[in-house]
Each structure stands twice: as structure tokens, then as C-alpha cells.
PyMOL Python script that loads the backbone (N, CA, C, O; Angstrom):
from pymol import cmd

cmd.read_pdbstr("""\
ATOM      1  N   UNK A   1       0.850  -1.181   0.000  1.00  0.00           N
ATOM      2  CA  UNK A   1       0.000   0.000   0.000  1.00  0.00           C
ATOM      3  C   UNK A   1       0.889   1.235   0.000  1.00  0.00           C
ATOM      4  O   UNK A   1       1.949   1.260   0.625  1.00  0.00           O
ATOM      5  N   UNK A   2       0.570   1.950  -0.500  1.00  0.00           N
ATOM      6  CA  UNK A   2       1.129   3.480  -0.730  1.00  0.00           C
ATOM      7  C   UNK A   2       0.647   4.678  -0.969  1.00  0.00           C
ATOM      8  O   UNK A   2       0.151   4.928  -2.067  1.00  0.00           O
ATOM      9  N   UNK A   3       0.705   5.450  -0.147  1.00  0.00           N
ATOM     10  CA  UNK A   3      -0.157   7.064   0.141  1.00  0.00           C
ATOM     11  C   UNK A   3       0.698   8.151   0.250  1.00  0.00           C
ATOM     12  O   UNK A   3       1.793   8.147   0.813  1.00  0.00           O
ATOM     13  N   UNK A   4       0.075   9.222  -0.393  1.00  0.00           N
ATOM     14  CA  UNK A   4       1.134  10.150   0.366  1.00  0.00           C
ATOM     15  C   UNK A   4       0.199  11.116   1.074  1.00  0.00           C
ATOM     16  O   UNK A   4      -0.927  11.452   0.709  1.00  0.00           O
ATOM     17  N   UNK A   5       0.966  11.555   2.306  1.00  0.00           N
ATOM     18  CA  UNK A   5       0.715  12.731   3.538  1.00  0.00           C
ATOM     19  C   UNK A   5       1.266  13.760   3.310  1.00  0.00           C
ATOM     20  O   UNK A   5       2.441  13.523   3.032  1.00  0.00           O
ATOM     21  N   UNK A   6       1.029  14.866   3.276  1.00  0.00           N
ATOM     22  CA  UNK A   6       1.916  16.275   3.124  1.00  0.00           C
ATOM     23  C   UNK A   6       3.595  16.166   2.600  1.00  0.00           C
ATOM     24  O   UNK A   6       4.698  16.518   3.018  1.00  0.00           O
ATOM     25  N   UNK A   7       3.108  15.561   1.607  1.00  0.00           N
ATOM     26  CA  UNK A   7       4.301  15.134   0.799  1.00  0.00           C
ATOM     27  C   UNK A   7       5.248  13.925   0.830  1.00  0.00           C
ATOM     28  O   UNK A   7       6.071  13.568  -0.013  1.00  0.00           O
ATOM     29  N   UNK A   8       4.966  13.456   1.861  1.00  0.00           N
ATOM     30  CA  UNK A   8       5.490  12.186   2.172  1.00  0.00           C
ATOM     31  C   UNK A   8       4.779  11.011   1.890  1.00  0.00           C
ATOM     32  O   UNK A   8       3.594  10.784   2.135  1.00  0.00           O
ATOM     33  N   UNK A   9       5.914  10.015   1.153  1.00  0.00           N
ATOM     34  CA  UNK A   9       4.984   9.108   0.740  1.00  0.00           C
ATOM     35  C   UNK A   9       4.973   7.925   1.818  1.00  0.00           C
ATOM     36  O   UNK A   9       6.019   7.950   2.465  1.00  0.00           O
ATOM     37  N   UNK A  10       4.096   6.881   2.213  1.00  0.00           N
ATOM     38  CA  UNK A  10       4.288   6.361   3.094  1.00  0.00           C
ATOM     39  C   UNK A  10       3.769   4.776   2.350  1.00  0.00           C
ATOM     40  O   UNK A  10       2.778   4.636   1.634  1.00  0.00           O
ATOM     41  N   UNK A  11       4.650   3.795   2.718  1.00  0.00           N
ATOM     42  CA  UNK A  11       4.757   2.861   2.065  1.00  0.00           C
ATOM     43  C   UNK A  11       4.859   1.316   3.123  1.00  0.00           C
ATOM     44  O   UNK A  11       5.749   0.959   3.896  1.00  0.00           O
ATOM     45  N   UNK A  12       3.643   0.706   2.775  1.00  0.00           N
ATOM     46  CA  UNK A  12       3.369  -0.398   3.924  1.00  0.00           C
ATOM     47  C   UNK A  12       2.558  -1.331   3.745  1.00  0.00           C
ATOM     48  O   UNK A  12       2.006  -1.213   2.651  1.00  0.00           O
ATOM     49  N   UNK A  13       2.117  -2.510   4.511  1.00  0.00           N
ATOM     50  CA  UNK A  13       1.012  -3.018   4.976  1.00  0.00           C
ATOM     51  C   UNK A  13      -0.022  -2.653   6.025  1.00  0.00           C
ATOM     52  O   UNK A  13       0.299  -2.342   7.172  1.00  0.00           O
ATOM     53  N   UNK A  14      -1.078  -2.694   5.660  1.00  0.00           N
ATOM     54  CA  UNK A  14      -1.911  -2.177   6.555  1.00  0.00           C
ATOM     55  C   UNK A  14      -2.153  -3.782   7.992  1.00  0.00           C
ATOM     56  O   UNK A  14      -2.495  -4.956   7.855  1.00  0.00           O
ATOM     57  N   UNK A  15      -1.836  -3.118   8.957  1.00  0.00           N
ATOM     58  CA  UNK A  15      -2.702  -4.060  10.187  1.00  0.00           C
ATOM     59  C   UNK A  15      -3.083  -3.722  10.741  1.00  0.00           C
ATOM     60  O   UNK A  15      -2.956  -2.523  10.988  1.00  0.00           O
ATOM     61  N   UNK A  16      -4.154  -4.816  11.626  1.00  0.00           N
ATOM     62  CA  UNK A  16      -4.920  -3.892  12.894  1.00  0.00           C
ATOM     63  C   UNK A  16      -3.862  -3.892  13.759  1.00  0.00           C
ATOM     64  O   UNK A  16      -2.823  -4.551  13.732  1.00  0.00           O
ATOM     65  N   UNK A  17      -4.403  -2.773  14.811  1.00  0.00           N
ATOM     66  CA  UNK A  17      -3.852  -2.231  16.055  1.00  0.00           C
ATOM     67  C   UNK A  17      -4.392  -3.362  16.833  1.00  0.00           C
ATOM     68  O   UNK A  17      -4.986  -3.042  17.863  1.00  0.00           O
ATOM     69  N   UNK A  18      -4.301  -4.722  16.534  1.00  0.00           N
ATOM     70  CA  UNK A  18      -4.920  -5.703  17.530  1.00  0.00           C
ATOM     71  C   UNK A  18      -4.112  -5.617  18.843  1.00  0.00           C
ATOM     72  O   UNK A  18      -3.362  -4.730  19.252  1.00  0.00           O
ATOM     73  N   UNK A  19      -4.593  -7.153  19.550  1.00  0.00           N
ATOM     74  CA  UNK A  19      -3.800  -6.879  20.863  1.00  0.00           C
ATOM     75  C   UNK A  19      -2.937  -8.056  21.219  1.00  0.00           C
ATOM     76  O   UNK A  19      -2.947  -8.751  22.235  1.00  0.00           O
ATOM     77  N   UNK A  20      -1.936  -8.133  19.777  1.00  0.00           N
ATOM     78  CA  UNK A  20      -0.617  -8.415  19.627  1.00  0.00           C
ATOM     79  C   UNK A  20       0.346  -8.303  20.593  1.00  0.00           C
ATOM     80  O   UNK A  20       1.118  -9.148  21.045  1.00  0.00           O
ATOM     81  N   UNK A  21       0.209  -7.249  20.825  1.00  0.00           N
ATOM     82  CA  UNK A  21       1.189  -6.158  22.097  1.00  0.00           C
ATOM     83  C   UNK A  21       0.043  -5.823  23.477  1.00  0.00           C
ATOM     84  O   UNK A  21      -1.178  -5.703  23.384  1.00  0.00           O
ATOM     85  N   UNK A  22       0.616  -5.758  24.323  1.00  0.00           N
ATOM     86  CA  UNK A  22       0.186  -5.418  25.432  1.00  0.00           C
ATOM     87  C   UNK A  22       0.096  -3.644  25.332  1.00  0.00           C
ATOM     88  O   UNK A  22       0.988  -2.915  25.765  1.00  0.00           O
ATOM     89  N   UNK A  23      -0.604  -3.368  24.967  1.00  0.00           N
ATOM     90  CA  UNK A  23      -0.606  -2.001  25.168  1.00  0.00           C
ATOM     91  C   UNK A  23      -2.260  -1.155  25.785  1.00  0.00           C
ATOM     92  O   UNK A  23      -3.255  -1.854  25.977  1.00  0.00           O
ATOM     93  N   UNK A  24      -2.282   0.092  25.977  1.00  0.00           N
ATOM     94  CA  UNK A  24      -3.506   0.665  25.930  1.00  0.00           C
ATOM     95  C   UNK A  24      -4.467   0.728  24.693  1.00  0.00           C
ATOM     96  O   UNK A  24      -3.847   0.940  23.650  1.00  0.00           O
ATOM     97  N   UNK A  25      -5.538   0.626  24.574  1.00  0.00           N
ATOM     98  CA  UNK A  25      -6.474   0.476  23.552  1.00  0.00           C
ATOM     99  C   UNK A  25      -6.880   2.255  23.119  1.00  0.00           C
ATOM    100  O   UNK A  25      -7.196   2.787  22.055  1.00  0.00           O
ATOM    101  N   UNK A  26      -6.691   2.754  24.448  1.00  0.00           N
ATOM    102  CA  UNK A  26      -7.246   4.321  23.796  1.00  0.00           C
ATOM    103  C   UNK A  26      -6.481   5.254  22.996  1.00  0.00           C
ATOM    104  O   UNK A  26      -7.109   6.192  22.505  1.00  0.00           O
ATOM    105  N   UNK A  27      -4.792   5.136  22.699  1.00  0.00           N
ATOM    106  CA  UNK A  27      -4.181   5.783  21.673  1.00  0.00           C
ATOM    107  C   UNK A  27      -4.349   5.389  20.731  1.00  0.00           C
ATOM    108  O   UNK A  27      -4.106   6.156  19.799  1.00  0.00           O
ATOM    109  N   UNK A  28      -4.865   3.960  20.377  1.00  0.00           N
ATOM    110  CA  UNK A  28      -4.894   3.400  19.003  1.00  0.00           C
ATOM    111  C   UNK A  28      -6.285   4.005  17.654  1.00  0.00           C
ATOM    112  O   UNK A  28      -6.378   4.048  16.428  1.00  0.00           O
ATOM    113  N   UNK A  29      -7.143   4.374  18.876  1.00  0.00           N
ATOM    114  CA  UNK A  29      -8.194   5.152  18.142  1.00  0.00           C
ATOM    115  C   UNK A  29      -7.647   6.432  17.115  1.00  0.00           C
ATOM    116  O   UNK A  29      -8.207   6.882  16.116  1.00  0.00           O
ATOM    117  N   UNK A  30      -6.266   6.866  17.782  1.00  0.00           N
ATOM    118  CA  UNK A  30      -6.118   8.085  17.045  1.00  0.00           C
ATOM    119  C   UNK A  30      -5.105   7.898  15.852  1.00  0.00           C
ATOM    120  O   UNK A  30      -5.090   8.704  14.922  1.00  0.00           O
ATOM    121  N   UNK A  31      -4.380   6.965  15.897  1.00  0.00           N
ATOM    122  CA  UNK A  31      -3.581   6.800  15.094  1.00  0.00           C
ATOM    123  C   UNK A  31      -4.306   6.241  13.310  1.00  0.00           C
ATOM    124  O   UNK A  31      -5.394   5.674  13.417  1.00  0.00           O
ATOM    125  N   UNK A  32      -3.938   6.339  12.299  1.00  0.00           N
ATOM    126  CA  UNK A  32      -4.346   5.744  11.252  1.00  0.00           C
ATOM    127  C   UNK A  32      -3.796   4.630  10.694  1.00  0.00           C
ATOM    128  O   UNK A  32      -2.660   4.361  11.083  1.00  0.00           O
ATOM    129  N   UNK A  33      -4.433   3.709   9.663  1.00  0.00           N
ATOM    130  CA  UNK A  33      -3.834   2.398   9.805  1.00  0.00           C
ATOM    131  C   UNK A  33      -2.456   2.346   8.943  1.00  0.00           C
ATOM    132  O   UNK A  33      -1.803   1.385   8.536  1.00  0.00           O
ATOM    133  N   UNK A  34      -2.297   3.528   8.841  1.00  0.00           N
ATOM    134  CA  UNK A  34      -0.857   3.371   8.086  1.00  0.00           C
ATOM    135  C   UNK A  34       0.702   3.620   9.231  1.00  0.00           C
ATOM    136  O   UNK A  34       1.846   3.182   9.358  1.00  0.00           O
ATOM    137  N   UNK A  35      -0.207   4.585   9.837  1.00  0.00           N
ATOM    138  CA  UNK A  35       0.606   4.804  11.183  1.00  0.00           C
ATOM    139  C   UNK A  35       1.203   3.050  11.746  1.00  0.00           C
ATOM    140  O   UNK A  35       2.153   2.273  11.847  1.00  0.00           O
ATOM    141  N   UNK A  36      -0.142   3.271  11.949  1.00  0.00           N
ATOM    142  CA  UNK A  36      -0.217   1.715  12.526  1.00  0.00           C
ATOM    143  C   UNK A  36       1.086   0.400  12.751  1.00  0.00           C
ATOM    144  O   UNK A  36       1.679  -0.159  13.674  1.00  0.00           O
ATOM    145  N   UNK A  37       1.020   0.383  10.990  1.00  0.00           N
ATOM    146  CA  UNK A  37       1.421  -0.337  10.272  1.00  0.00           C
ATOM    147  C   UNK A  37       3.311  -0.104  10.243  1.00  0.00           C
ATOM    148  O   UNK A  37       4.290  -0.810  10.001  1.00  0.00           O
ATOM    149  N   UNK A  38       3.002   1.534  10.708  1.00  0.00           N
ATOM    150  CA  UNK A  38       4.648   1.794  10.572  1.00  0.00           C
ATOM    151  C   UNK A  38       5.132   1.485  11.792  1.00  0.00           C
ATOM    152  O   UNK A  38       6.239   0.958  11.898  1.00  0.00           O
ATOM    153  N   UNK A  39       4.518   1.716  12.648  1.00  0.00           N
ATOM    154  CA  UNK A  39       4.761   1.087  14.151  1.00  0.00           C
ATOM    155  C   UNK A  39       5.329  -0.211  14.338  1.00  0.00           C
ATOM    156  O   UNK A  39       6.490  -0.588  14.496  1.00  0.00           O
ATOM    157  N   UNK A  40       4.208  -0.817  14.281  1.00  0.00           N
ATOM    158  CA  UNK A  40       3.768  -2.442  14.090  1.00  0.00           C
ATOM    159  C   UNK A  40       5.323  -3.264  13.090  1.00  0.00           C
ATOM    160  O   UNK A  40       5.808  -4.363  13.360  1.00  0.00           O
ATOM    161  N   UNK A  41       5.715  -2.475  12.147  1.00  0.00           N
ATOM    162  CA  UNK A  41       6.871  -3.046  11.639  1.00  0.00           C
ATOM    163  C   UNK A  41       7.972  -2.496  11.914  1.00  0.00           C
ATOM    164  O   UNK A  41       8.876  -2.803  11.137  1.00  0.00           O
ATOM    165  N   UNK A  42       8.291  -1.666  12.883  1.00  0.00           N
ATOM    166  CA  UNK A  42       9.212  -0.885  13.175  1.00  0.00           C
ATOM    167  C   UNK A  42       9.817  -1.897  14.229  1.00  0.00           C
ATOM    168  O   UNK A  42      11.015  -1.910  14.514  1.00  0.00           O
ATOM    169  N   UNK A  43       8.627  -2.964  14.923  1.00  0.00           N
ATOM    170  CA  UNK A  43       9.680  -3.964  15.964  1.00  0.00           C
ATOM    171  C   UNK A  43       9.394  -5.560  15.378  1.00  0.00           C
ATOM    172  O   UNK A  43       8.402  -6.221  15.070  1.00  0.00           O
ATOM    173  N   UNK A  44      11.274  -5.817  15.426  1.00  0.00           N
ATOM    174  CA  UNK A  44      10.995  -6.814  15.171  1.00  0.00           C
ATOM    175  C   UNK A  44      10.017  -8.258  15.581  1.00  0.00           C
ATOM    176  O   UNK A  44       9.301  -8.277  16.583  1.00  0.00           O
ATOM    177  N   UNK A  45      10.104  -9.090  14.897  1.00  0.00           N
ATOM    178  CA  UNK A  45       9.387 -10.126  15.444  1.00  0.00           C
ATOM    179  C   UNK A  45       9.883 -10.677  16.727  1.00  0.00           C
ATOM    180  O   UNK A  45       9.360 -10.786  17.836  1.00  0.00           O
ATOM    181  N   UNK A  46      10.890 -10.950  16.314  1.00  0.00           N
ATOM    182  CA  UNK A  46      12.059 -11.740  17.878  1.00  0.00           C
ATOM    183  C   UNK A  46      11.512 -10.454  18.973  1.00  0.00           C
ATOM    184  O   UNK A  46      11.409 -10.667  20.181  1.00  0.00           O
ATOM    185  N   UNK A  47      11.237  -9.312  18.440  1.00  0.00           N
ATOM    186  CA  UNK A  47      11.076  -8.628  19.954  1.00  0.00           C
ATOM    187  C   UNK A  47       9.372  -8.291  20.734  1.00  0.00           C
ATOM    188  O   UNK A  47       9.004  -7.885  21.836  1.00  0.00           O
ATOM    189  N   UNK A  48       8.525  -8.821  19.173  1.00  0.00           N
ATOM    190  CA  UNK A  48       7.499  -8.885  19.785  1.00  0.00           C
ATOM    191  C   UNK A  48       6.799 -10.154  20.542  1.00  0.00           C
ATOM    192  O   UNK A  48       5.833 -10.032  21.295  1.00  0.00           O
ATOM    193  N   UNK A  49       7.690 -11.881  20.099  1.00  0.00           N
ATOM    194  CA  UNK A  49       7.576 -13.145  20.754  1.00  0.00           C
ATOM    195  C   UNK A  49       8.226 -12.052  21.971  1.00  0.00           C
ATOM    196  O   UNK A  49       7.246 -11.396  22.324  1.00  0.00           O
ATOM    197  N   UNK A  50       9.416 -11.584  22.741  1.00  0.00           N
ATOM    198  CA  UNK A  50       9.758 -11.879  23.810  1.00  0.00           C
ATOM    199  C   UNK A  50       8.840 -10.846  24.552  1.00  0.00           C
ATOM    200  O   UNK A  50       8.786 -10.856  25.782  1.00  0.00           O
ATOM    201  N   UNK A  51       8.067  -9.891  23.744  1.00  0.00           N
ATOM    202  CA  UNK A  51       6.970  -9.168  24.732  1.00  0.00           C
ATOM    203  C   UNK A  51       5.868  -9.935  25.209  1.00  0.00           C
ATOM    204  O   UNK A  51       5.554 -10.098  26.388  1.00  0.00           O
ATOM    205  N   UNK A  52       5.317 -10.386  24.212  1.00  0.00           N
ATOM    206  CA  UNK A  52       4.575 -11.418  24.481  1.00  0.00           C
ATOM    207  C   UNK A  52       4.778 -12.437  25.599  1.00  0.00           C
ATOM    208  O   UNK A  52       3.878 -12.782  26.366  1.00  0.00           O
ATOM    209  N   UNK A  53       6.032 -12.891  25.631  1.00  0.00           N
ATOM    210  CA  UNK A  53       6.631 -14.036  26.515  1.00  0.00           C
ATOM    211  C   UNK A  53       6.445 -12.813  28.188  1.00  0.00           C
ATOM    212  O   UNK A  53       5.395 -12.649  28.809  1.00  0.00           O
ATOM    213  N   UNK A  54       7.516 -12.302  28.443  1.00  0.00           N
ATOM    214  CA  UNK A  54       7.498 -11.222  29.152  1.00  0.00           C
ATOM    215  C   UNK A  54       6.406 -11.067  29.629  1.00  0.00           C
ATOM    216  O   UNK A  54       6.155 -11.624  30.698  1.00  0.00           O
ATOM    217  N   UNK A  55       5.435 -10.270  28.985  1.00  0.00           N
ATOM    218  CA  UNK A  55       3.484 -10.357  29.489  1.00  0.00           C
ATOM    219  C   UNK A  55       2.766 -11.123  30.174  1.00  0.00           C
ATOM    220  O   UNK A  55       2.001 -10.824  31.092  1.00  0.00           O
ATOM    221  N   UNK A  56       3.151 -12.763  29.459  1.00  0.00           N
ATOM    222  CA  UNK A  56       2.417 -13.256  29.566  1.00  0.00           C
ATOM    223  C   UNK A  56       2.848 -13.430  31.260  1.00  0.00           C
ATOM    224  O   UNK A  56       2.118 -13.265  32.238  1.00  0.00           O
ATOM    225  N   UNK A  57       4.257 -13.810  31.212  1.00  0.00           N
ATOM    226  CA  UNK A  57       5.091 -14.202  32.854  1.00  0.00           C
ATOM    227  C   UNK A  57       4.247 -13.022  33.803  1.00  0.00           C
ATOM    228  O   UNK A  57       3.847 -13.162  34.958  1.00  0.00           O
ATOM    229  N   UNK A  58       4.162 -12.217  33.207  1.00  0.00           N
ATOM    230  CA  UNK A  58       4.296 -10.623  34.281  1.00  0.00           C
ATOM    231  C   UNK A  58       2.474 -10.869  34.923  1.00  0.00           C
ATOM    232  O   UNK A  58       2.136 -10.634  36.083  1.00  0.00           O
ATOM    233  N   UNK A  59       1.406 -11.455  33.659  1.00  0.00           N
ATOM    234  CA  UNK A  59       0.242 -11.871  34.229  1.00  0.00           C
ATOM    235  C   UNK A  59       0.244 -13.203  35.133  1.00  0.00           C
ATOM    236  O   UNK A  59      -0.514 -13.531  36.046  1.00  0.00           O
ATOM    237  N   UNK A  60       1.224 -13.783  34.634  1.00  0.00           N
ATOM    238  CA  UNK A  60       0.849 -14.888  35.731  1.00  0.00           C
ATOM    239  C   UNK A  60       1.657 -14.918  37.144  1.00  0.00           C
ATOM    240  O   UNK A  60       1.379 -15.762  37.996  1.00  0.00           O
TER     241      UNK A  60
END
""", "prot")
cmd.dss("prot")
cmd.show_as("cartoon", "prot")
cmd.util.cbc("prot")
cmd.orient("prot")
């Protein structure tokens, strides 16, 4: 996918803001799904298994 914003082109996959990550649900309303998407691939995988892992320990 590819858009451009005030001149910038922004170049990605779109995903949801699911709840992949442990995070708050109420910033995600504001962000757009390209944002999103730049986020979302900005961390690697290896670092989102060990958040996940991490989380899950920290709930139990």
C-alpha cells in the first residue's frame, strides 16, 4: 500500500492495532492504519515473541 501525507509518501502493509502487544487500547483510536502499520513493523518479530513471553510471565 502506498499514500502520500503532506508530501510524504508512506509505504506499507496495513494491520490492525490488535492486541498483539500489550498495550492501551485508547491511543490506538487516534492513530491511522498506516501509522499503525509503521509502528507495528518498526519492531521486530524476535522482539514482539519476547513481549509477548514477558506479558504473559508478568500476568501470571
Amino acid at each position: 500500500m502506498e499514500r502520500q501525507v503532506d508530501g510524504v509518501v508512506l509505504r506499507g502493509k496495513v494491520v490492525p492495532a490488535g492486541g498483539d502487544l500489550p498495550a492501551p487500547d485508547a491511543p490506538r483510536e487516534y492513530l491511522t492504519p498506516e501509522a499503525a502499520a509503521l509502528i507495528y513493523d518498526g519492531v521486530a518479530e524476535n522482539t514482539r515473541t519476547a513481549y509477548r513471553r514477558a506479558w504473559t510471565q508478568f500476568e501470571s
